[in-house]
N, C-alpha and C positions, 0 to 999 in steps of 0.2 A: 604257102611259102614259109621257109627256116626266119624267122625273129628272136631274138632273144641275148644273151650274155651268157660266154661260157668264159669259167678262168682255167685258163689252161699252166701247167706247170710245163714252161718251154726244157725242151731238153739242150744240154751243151751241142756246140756246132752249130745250132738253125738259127738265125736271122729272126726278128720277130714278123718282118716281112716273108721268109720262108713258111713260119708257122700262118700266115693270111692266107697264103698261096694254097697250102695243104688244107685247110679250111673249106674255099672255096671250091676246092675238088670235093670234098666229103658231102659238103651242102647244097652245090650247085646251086649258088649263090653268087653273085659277082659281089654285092653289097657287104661287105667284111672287111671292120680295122680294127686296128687294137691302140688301144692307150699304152703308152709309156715305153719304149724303147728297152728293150735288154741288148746288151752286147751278145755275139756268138756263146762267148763262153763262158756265157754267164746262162743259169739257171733260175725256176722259180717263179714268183706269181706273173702272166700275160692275162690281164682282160681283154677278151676279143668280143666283137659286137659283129651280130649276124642279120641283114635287112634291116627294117624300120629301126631296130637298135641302135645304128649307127650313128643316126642321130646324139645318141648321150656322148659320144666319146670325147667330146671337150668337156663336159662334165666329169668327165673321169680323169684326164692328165693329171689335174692340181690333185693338193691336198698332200699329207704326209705319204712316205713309202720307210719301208723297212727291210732292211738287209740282213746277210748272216757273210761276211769279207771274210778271207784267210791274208792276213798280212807278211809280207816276205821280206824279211831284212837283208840288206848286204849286194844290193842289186837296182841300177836302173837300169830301162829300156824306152825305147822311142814309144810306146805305148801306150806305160804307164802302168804294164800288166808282165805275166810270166809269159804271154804268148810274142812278145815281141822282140827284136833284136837286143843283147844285152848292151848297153853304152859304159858301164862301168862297173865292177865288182869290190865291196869293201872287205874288210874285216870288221866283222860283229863282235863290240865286245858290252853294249847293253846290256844289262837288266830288267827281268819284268816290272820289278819298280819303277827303273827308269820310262818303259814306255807308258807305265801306266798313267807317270807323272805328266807326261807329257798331251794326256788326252783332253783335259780342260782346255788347252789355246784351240782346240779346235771343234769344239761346241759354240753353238747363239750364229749370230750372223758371221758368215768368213765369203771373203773374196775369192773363185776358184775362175783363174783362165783354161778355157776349155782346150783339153787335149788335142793335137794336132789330126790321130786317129780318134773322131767322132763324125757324128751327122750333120755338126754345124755347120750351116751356109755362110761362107764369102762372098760377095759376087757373084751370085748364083751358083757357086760351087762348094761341094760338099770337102771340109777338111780332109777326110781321110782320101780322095780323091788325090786334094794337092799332094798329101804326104805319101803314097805309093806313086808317085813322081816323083819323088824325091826335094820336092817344097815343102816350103813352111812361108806360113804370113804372120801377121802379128793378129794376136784376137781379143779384142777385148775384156777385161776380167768381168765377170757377172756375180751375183748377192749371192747365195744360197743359203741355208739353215740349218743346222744340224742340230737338232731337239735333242736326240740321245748319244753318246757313245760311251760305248763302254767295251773292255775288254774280257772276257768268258770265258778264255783258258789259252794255256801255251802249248803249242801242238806239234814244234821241236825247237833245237836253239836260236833258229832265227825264225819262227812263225808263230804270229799270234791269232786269234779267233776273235774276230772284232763284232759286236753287234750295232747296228748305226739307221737311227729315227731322222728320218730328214724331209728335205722340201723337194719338191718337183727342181729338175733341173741340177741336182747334185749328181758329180761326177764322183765315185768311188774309188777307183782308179786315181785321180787327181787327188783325192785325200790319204791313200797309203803314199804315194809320190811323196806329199808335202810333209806327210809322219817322219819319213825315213829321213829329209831332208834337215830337218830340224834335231831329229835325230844321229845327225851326222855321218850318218852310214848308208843314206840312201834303201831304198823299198819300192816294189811292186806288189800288186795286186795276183795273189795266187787263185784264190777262188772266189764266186759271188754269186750268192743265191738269193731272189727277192722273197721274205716271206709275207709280204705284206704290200699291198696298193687297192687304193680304190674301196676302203674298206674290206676287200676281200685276203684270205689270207691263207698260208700254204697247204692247209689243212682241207682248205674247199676248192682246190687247184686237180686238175685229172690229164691224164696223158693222153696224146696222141691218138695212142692206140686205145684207150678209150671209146676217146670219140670214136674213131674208124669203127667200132663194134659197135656202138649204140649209137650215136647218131643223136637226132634230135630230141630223142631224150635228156641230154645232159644239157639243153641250154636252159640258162636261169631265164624267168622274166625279165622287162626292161627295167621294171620299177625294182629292182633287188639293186638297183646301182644306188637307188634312195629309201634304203630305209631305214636312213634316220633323220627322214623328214615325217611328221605327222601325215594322217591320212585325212582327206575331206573329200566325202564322197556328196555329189550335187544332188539336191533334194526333189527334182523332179526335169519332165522333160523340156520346158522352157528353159531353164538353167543350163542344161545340158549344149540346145541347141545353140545358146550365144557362145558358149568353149568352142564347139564345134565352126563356128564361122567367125574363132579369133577375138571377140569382143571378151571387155572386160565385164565385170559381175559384181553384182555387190554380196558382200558376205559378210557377217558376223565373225571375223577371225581378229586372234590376235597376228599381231607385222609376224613375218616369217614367210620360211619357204614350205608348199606343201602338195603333197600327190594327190592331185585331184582323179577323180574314179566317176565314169556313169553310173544313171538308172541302176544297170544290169551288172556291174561293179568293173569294167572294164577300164584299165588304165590309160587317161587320156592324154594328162600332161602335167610337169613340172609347173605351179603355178606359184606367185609370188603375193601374198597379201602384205597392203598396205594402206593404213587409214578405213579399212573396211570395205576396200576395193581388192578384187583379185582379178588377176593379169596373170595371159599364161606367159611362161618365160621360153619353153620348148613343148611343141604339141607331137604327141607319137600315136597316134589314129593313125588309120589309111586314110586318106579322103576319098569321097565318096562320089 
């Protein structure tokens, strides 16, 4: 049976739920999800997780991601992007100085309330839901982080090339929104490609049709999701046996997280040392 981690470079149009769906037709696997959410029309890096894999994918959401945005001056839409209804039109008479100036207030921690069109639950119901209803609710604002941003180049008089390091949970969209806003002219979100999550990045990202030609070849092992954890491979098969049925172990490690491996070097589980004890945290064996 198909195990493993492939990153897929989602193509514009698909759902990242579309790309599980097509997935699981290819592998004939029902067990298949992916970490992190991309909009339709957004492109670029999707980790998807195939059987026993699927296990890491909470390990996979956090952590930083990386973008490559096309920001569009002189335009809101119910959105928050170019796909959406237009609600207002300016005239652009910025400067690339001036936007460039303006990129610092929106680095370190900022408060972003989540777009009307997103996945976020109310009440059990999904935002974009109410909003192709024609509702809106209030939603509360959430933390996020923006480690990088910076600007790359200007790609006509009202679009810029924005590059942007951030936290799980940052809307992209909601931050060309609030550029433009500040800005005085208002903006939307033209294009958005992930080039980075999960430590993997666009570079080790393969298509569709890829996959549909090779197949299980392209899936990574589960441990490529950790390696930049040390490795500790268990020194014999009493060792082995207590991972195996959950117990914790005593090791000579220093505190930290690390990929513990059998006898035979097989990848057993995410384990966590502390005080000279190691504790697995997520075991990805079959059981037996």
């Amino acid at each position: 049976m198909p195990n493993g981690v492939i990153i897929i470079n989602k193509p514009q149009g698909w759902t990242s739920m579309d790309v599980c769906a097509k997935l699981r037709g290819i592998f004939r696997e029902k067990r298949v999800g992916h970490a992190g959410t991309l909009d339709p029309m957004a492109t670029g890096v999707l980790p998807v997780f195939v059987g026993q894999a699927t296990k890491a994918v909470s390990f996979a959401e956090g952590g930083r991601k990386e973008y490559r945005a096309v920001l569009k001056l002189g335009m809101t839409t119910d959105t928050q992007d170019t796909t959406g209804t237009v609600l207002e039109r300016s005239a652009v008479a910025v400067s690339e100085d001036e936007v460039r100036a303006v990129l610092p207030r929106f680095t370190g921690e900022l408060s972003q309330i989540p777009p009307m069109y997103s996945a976020v639950k109310i009440g059990g119901q999904k935002l974009y839901e109410i909003a192709r209803r024609g509702g809106e609710v209030e939603r509360k604002p959430r933390t996020v982080t923006i480690y990088e941003l910076e600007l790359t180049g200007r790609l006509a008089a009202d679009e810029y090339a924005l590059r942007i390091v951030c936290s799980k949970g940052t809307y992209i969209r909601t931050l060309c929104h609030d550029i433009g806003a500040v800005l005085g002219c208002g903006a939307a979100m033209a294009a958005l490609t992930r080039t980075m999550a999960s430590g993997f990045t666009l570079g080790e990202a393969v298509t569709l049709e890829e996959v549909q030609a090779q197949g299980e070849a392209l899936l990574r092992p589960t441990d490529s999701l950790f390696r930049e954890y040390p490795v500790y491979t268990l020194p014999n098969a009493e060792a082995e046996r207590r991972v195996r049925c959950g117990n914790p172990l005593k090791a000579k490690l220093a505190d930290g997280a690390y990929r513990v491996y059998g006898c035979d070097g097989t990848f057993l589980a995410l384990s966590r040392a502390e005080k000279g004890v190691l504790t697995s945290q997520k075991n990805f064996f079959c059981a037996e």
